[in-house]
C-alpha positions in Angstrom: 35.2 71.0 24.8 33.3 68.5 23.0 30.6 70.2 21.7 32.8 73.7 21.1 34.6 71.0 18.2 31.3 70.0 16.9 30.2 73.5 16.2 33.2 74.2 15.0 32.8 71.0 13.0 29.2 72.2 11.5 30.9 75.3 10.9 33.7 73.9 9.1 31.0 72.1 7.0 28.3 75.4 6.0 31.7 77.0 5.0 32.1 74.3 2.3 29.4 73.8 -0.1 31.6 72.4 -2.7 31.5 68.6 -1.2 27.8 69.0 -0.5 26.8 65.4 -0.4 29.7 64.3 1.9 28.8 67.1 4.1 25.2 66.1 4.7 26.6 62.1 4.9 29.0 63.4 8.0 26.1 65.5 9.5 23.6 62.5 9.1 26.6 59.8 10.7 27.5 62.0 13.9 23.7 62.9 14.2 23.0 58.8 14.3 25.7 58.3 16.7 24.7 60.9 19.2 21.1 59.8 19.1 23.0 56.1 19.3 25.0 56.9 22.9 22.6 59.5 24.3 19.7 56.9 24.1 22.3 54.0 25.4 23.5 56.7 28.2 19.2 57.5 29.0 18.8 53.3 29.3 21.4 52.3 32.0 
């Protein structure tokens, strides 16, 4: 479920190239916090 709302996230944003710099902000944000909790998740 998680990942179907994060495609339809990306989705969402290549839809909308008008706000082009928030866009690539958002993308750069959830890509640091995956990285972020996938690395934490690997280190227990």
């Amino acid at each position: 479920m998680g990942h179907n709302a994060f495609l339809i996230l990306i989705g969402e944003i290549a839809m909308k190239p008008r706000r082009d710099t928030r866009a690539r902000n958002l993308v750069f944000f959830i890509t640091v916090v995956s990285a972020l909790v996938v690395g934490l998740w690997l280190a227990r």
